[in-house]
Every structure is written in structure tokens, then in C-alpha cells.
C-alpha positions in Angstrom: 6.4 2.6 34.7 3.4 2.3 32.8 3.3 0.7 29.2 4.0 3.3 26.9 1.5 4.3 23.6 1.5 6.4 20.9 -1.4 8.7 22.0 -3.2 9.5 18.4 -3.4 13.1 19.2 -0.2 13.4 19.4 2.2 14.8 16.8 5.1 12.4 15.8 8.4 13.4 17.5 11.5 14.6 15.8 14.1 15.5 18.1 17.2 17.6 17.6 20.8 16.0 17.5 22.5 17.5 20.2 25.6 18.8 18.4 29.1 17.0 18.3 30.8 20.7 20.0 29.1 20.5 22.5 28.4 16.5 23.5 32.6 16.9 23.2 32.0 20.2 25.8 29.8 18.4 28.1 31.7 15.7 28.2 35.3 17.5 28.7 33.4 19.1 31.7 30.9 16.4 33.3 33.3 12.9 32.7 31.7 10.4 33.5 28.3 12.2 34.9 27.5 12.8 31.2 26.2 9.8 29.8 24.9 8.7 26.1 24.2 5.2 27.4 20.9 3.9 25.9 19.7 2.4 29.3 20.4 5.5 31.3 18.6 7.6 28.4 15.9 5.6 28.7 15.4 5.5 32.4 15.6 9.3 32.0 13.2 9.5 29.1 10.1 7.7 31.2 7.8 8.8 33.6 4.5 7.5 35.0 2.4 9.2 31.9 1.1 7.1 29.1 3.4 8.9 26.0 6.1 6.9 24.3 8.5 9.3 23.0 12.4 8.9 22.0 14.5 9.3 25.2 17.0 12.1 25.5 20.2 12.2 23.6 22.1 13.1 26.8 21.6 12.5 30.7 24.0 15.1 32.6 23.8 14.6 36.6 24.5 17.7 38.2 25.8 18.0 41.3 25.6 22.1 41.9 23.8 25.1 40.6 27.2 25.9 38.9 26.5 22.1 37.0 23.7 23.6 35.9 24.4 27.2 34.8 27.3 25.4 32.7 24.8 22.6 30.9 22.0 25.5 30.2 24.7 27.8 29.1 26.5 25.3 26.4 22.5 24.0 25.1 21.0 28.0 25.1 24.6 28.2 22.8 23.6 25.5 20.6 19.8 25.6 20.4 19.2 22.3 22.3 16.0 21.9 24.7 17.0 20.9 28.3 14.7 18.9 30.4 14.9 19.0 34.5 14.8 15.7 35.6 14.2 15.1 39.4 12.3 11.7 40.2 11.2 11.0 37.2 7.2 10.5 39.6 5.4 13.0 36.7 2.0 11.9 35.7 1.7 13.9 33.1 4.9 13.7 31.0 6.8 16.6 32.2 10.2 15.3 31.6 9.6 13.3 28.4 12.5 15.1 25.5 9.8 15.4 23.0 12.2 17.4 20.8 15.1 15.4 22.0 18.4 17.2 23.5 19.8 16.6 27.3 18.0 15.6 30.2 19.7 17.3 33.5 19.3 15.1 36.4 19.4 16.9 39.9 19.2 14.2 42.1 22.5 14.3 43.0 21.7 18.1 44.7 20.4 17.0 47.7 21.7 19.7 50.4 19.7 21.5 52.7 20.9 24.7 52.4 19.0 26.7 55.1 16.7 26.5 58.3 14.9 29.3 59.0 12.3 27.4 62.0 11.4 31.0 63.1 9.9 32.4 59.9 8.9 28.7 59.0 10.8 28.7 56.0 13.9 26.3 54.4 16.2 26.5 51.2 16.9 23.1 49.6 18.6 21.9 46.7 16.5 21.0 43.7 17.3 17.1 44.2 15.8 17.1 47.8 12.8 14.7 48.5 9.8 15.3 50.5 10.9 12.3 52.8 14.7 13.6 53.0 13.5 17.0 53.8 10.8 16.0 56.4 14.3 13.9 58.2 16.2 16.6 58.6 13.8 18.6 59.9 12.0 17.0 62.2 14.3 18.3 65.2 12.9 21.5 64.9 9.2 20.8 65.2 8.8 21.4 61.5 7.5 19.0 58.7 6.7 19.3 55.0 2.8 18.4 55.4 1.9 17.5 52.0 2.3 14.0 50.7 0.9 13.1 48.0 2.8 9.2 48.3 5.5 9.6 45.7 8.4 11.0 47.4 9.2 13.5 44.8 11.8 16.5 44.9 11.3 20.0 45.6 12.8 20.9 41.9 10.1 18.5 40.3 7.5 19.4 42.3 8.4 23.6 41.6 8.8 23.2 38.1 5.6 21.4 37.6 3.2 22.9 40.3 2.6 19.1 41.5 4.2 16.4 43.7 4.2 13.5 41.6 2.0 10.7 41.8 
């Protein structure tokens, strides 16, 4: 990861406590996928840009779209910014918690959900990787063309209109 600054055009950061109901809610739910521990936080709260912000307050690793209905659900309930976390191969700080609140990690959702070699088209889980995606298609003359050399996931590079680095 690149050394973080404090970019001088940036505003100074304060993020918003995720709320005790609901850390107790995601944690009742998610066990041990729901963790406060600084390193993990941390790890979740970098990416390849130059901005040095405070990390999430929460890392939930989903496992389903249900996983994910549930956490967006409980922090639309409570007011608290989500942030999709994939990779974590953004350039441009896409997953940094500049207002602080839970970072969902989907790179446990990794299934291919669909093959469709006749119209050319496949359905995979936001965690998939270009490099995952491109192995379990290559029996049916298909391949993901575009690599940009960070194998980033479908759900990053959707949400950001980018592949990572």
C-alpha cells in the first residue's frame, strides 16, 4: 500500500460511531465475521490511493446477498454509511470510511452463479475475481478480456466503473 498523507484539500474526517444496538445486532447475526479488530479495520480502511483517513469502525464479511440485505438494512436503520469492500486494488480511494461506519467485505461471495456461453453472458457473485472468473470459464471458449493487472472483483470493479490498478 502506498504511504498514506493528509492531502491539504481535503477536509478533516469525523466519522460517525456506529451505534451500540446495532454493533450488538451485527454481531448477534455475523459472530465471528463481524469484527472491531483494529488490524482488520485497518487493512479494510486502505487502498492503493494516497488519503489517510480513520479506518472503519466495523468489517462485516458477507457471505450471501442475504449478508448483505441484513447489514444495509440494520446501518439504513441507524444512519451509518456502508462501504463495499472487494480487493481493496482502488486507486482512487473508493473504499476509504471517510465518515466512518462498517466496511462490508464481499470476498467471501465468490460463486459463479450462471453461464450463459450462447448469449455470451455470466452472473457472478460480487467477490469473484477477474482471474477466478477467466478459470472457470475457460472450458467454454469464453474469457473476461480486460486486465488491467490487479485481479480485482466484479463488485469492485461495478461499483466503481474501473478494475483496479
Amino acid at each position: 500500500m502506498n504511504n498514506p498523507t493528509h492531502h491539504p484539500d481535503l477536509p478533516a474526517f469525523e466519522p460517525r460511531p456506529v451505534p451500540a444496538a446495532m454493533l450488538a445486532a451485527l454481531r448477534a447475526r455475523f459472530g465471528d465475521r463481524c469484527s472491531s479488530a483494529l488490524a482488520v479495520r485497518e487493512q479494510h480502511g486502505r487502498d492503493e490511493s494516497p488519503f489517510d483517513v480513520p479506518p472503519p469502525e466495523l468489517v462485516v464479511f458477507c457471505e450471501s446477498t442475504e449478508d448483505v440485505v441484513d447489514v444495509v438494512a440494520l446501518a439504513d436503520r441507524h444512519a451509518v454509511p456502508v462501504i463495499a469492500y472487494g480487493t481493496g486494488s482502488s486507486l482512487e480511494g473508493h473504499l476509504l470510511a471517510v465518515h466512518g461506519g462498517v466496511s462490508i467485505d464481499v470476498s467471501r461471495m465468490r460463486g459463479i452463479v450462471a453461464l450463459h456461453a450462447d448469449d455470451l453472458t455470466v452472473t457472478v457473485q460480487a467477490g469473484v475475481t477477474r482471474m477466478q472468473l477467466n478459470d472457470e470459464i475457460r472450458h467454454s471458449g469464453l474469457f473476461f478480456p480486460i486486465d488491467p493487472g490487479a485481479d480485482a472483483s466484479f463488485g469492485g470493479m461495478t461499483a466503481t466503473r474501473a478494475s483496479g490498478t
